[in-house]
Structure formats: C-alpha cells, structure tokens
N, C-alpha and C positions, 0 to 999 in steps of 0.2 A: 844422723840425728844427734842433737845437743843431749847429754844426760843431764838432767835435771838439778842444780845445785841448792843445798837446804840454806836458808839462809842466814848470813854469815852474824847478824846480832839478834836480840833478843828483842825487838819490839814485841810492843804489844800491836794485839787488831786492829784498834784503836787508834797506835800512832802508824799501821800501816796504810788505815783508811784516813788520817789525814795528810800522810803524804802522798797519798792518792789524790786527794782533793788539792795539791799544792804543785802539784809538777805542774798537771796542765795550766793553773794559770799561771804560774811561772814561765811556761813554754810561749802562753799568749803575751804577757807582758816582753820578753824577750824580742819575739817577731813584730812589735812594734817598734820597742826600741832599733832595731834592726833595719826597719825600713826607714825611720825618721832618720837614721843615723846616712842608711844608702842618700837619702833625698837630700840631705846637707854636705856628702860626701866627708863623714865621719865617721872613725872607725868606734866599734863597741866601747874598745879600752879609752881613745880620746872622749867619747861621751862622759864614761864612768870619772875619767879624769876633772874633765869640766863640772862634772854634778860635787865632785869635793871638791873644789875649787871654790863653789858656788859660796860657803860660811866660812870658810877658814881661809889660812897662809902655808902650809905644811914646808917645811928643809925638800929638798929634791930627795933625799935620804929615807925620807918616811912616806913621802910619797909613794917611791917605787917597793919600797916593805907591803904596802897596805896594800897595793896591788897585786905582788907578790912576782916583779917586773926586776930584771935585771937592772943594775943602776945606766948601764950601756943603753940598753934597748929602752928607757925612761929617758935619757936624755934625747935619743932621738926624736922620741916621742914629742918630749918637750918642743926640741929644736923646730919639729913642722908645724906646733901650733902657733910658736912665735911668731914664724915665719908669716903666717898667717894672719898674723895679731890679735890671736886670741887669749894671750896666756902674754905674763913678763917673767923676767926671774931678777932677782933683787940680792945682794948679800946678806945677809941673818943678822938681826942688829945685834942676837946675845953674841954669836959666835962666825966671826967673818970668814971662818973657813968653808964654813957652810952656803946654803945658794936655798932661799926661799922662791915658792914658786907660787904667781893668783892669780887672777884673772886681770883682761885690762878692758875697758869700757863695751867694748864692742864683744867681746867676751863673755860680759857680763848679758850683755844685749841677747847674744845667741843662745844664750842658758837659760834664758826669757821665753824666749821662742822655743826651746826645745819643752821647756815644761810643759807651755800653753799648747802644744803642738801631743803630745803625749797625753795629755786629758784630754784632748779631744778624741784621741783615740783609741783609749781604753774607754772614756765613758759610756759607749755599749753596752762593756761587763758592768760598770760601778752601778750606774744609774738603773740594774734589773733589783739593786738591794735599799730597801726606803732609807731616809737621811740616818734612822737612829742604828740600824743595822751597819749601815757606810759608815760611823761614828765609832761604831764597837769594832768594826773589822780595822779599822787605823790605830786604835788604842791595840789591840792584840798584834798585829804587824810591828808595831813600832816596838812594842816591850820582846818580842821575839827576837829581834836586831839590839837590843840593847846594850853596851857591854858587857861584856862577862858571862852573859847568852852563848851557848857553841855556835858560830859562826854570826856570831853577834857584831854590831858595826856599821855604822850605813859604809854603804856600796855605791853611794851616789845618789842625785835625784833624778 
C-alpha cells in the first residue's frame, strides 16, 4: 500500500479544482490529436511542429529549444517531413550559419486539414457551451498561454 504524500505546493482549492477541471479536457483534447495524427500517420511531436510552422519561419535552433528536442533528434525529425514534403529548410537570411525551417505548400495544405479535421472533433465538447461562453473560454485559454505566463507559449495549433 502507497503511503500517502502531502502535497508538494501550496495551491489553493480553487486552483486544485481548476486543474481538476483542465487535465481531463486536456486528456480529451490530446486523444484527439492523437488519433488525427494515427489517421495521417503523424507523430504528436511532427503535428506540434507543423502547427508552429503554421505563422511563423523559426532557425532549426529555436525550433528544437521550444520543443525542448535535441538538435539531433530535431533534425531527423525535420529530415522525414521533408522527405515528405511537408516542411523546406532554407538558410537564415540574417545569419547563413543558421538553417530556417516552414512549411511548403502541401504542408500548408495538410495543416488545413488537420485543423478542420480537429474541430470537427472536439466540437462535441465546444458546441455543449453557447457562442458567448466558447468566446470567453478562448479569451482565458489564449491569455493563460501568453508569454510570460508559467508554461506560457503556443504549443501549436
């Protein structure tokens, strides 16, 4: 039998009952992503990758930072989506030691599909909360991710 550990920070009720309320749908949003990713034969990390890919250009440098991916196991990473053609890498125009990494058309394409593909299957959960509550839940998600936020940052889309 486990003994019992007290635990380790000082939350309050309050922030224990809203990470109560945050794991599970985090748990459901995951096992979606998860299946969308099986059905396209995509891994968790290539997803996350393609969803920052989706606004930006990031160095291959800051890419595997943000992830927090070896620069090794990043470029492999990299290596099978090219292969693929979903993804280019380019030289950095500030600084040519460097290797910028974005999407390439069909890329873009698939990032399309994964989104439309992901509302459709969350909408289950969105669509039990009326338009101005789905409104107010996106405004407090998004400023929660913010920077500067603890674990602040999109994660991808």
């Amino acid at each position: 039998m486990m003994k019992e550990q007290p635990p380790t920070t000082s939350a309050t009720p309050a922030a224990a009952d809203l990470v109560d309320a945050l794991v599970p749908v985090a748990f459901a949003t995951m096992a979606v992503l998860n299946k969308i990713g099986a059905e396209n034969d995509l891994s968790l990390t290539l997803i996350r990758v393609l969803g920052i890919l989706w606004d930006r250009r990031p160095r291959m440098a800051e890419l595997a930072d943000y992830l927090g991916l070896e620069k090794q196991t990043m470029s492999g990473l990299i290596a099978r989506a090219e292969k693929r053609g979903l993804v280019a890498r380019a030289p950095n125009a500030l600084d040519g030691r460097a290797t910028d990494v974005f999407l390439t058309g069909e890329g873009a394409r698939l990032v399309q599909d994964l989104h439309r593909q992901t509302q459709m299957a969350l909408a289950p959960l969105t669509e039990r909360l009326g338009a101005a509550d789905r409104q107010l839940l996106q405004e407090l998600l998004e400023r929660m991710m913010q920077p500067g936020s603890e674990g602040g940052g999109k994660a991808g889309r």
